[in-house]
N, C-alpha and C positions, 0 to 999 in steps of 0.2 A: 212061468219061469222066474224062480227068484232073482233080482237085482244083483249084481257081483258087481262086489265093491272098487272104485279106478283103481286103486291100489295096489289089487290084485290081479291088472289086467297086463298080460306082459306085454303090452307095444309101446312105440313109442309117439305115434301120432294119435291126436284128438282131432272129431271135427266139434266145435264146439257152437251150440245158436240160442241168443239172446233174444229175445222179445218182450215189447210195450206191455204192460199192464194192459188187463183187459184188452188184447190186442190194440193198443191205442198207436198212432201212429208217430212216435217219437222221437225219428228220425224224417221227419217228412218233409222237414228245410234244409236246403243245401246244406247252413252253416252248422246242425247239428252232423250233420254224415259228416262235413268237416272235424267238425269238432273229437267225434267218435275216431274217425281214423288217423286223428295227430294224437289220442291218447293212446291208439294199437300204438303205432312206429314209437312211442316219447318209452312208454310202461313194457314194452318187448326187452327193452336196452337194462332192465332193469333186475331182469330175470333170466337165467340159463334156460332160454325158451329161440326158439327161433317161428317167424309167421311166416306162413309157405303160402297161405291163400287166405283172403274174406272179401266177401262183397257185402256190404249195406244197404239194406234198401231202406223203406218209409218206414215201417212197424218191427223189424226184427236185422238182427245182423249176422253172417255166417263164418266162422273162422277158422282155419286148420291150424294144426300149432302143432310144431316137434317140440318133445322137452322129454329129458330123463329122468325130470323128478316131478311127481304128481302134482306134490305141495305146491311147487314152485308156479303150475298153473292156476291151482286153485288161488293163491295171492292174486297173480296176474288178473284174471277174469274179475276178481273181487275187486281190486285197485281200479281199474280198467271202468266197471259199470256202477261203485260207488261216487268216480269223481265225474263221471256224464251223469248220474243222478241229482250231484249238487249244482251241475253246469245249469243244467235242464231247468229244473225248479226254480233257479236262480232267474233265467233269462224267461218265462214264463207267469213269473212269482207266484209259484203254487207250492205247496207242503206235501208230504206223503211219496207213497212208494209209485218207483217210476218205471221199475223192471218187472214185469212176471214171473215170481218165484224168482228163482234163483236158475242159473243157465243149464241148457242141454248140454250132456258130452256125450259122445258115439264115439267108441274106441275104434280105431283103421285096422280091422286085421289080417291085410293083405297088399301088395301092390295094383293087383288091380285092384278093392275096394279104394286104398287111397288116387287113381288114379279116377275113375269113377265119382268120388267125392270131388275131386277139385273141378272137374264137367260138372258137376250141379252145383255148387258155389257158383262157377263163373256165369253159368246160364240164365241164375235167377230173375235178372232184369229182363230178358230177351222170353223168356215164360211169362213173365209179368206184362211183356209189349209194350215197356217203358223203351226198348231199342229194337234193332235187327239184330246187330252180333253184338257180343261181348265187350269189343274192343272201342265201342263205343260209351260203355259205361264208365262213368269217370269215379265213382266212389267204390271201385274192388282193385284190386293189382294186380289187373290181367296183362297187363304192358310189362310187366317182368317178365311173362311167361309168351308171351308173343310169337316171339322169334329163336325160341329154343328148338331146337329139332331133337332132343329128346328130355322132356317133360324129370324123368327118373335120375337122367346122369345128372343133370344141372341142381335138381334137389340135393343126392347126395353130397354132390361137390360144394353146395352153399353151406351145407349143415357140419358136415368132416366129422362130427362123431360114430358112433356106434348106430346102425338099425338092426330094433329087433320088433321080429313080427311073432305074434305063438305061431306055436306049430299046428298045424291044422288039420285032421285028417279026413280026404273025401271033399276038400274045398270046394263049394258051389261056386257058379260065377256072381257074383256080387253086383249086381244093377246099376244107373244111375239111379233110378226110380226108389233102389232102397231106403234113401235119403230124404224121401218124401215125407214132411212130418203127421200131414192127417189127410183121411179120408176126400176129400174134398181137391187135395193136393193132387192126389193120384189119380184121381177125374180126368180133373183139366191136364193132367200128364200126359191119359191116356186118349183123351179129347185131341192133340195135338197130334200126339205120333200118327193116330187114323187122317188126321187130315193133310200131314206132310207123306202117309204114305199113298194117298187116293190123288193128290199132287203129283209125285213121282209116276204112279201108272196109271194118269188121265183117265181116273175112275169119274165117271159122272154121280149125280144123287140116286139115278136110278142103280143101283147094285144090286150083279145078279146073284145066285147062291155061290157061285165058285167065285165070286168079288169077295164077299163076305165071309167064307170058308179062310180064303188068305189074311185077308185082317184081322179074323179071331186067333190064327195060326201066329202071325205077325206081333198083336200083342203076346202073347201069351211066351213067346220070344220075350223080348221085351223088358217087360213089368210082371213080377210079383202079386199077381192079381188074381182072387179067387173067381170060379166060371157063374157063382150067382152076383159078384161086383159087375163083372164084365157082360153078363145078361143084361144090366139092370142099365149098364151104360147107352148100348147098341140095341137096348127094346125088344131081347129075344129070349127068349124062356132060355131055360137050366138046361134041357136036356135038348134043342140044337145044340149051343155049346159045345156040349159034350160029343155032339152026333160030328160038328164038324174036325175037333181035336180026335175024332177017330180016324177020320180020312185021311 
């Protein structure tokens, strides 16, 4: 599918994720994550953008941003990981490129996809097992979002401009798991969900065919996941899979 270009994308939220050169881990001292989230809050004020969600972790950072003008992002992000590259180099004293390429953007084209997005922003430390919950991690602004009981009104009301979403026809439901950047990701994604669901209904190691029938069923719910990925995960040929997605 060819690329289409931001410019042309009618919504108004990005999730947008940066990462370390060579996945290097850039952020992996405090005072960088510091450092990185006094230039979000300083360089947001600077631009008709507003930041609804990021968590930081060691090698990469994850961002949501409203703004109604493309440009005005692409500055932001620019200003943003130009002045942590001369931070970095600086307090390091190394030369050379400190970002991977240039950053991700994934346009929201939905409220659940942005509602969805901000669940895998805030998770990523608690997937990583750097925490238990969210709310423990001090380098994302999940303490804004705490105590809202509804997630949507409080965005709109912070924002007060315009939302637009395209129009979409036939909308799928939109994942947390979409958000997954590589192969690898969506493993350990689907690695977890099997084992908080064999947690929930005191599956032992032993599972029998109607254990295993549910959990393929279960992911497949789930994650965006093709039935030779998910063989390869759970060690079962192509055509179980297939055999128990009939039952």
């Amino acid at each position: 599918m060819p690329r289409i270009a931001r410019n042309q994308i009618q919504t108004t939220f990005f999730h947008n994720m940066t990462q370390g050169i060579n996945k290097e881990y850039i952020f992996e001292e405090n005072r960088c994550k510091k450092k990185y989230m006094e230039l979000l809050q300083k360089e947001v004020n600077e631009f008709d953008i507003k930041l609804i969600a990021f968590t930081i972790m060691d090698n990469h950072a994850h961002i949501l941003l409203y703004t109604e003008n493309i440009n005005h992002m692409s500055l932001f992000m620019k200003n943003i990981n130009a002045k942590f590259a001369m931070y970095y180099n600086y307090i390091y004293k190394r030369v050379g490129i400190v970002f991977r390429n240039r950053y991700k953007s994934q346009p929201i084209l939905s409220e659940k996809q942005l509602l969805n997005c901000i669940r895998y922003i805030f998770n990523n430390p608690v997937r990583a097992k750097i925490v238990l919950n969210p709310e423990e991690y001090v380098y994302s602004n999940f303490q804004e979002f705490k105590k809202k009981d509804n997630i949507l009104d409080e965005i709109y009301k912070k924002i007060n401009y315009s939302i637009k979403f395209p129009k979409i026809n036939n909308e799928k439901l939109i994942l947390e798991s979409d958000f997954l950047d590589t192969s690898e990701d969506k493993e350990i994604f689907i690695k977890q969900l099997i084992n908080n669901y064999e947690k929930e209904h005191n599956l032992t190691i032993c599972r029998n065919r109607k254990d295993m029938e549910n959990i393929v069923k279960y992911i497949k719910r789930e994650v965006n996941v093709s039935n030779i990925a998910l063989a390869d995960i759970l060690q079962l040929s192509k055509s179980t899979i297939a055999q128990y997605l009939r039952m």
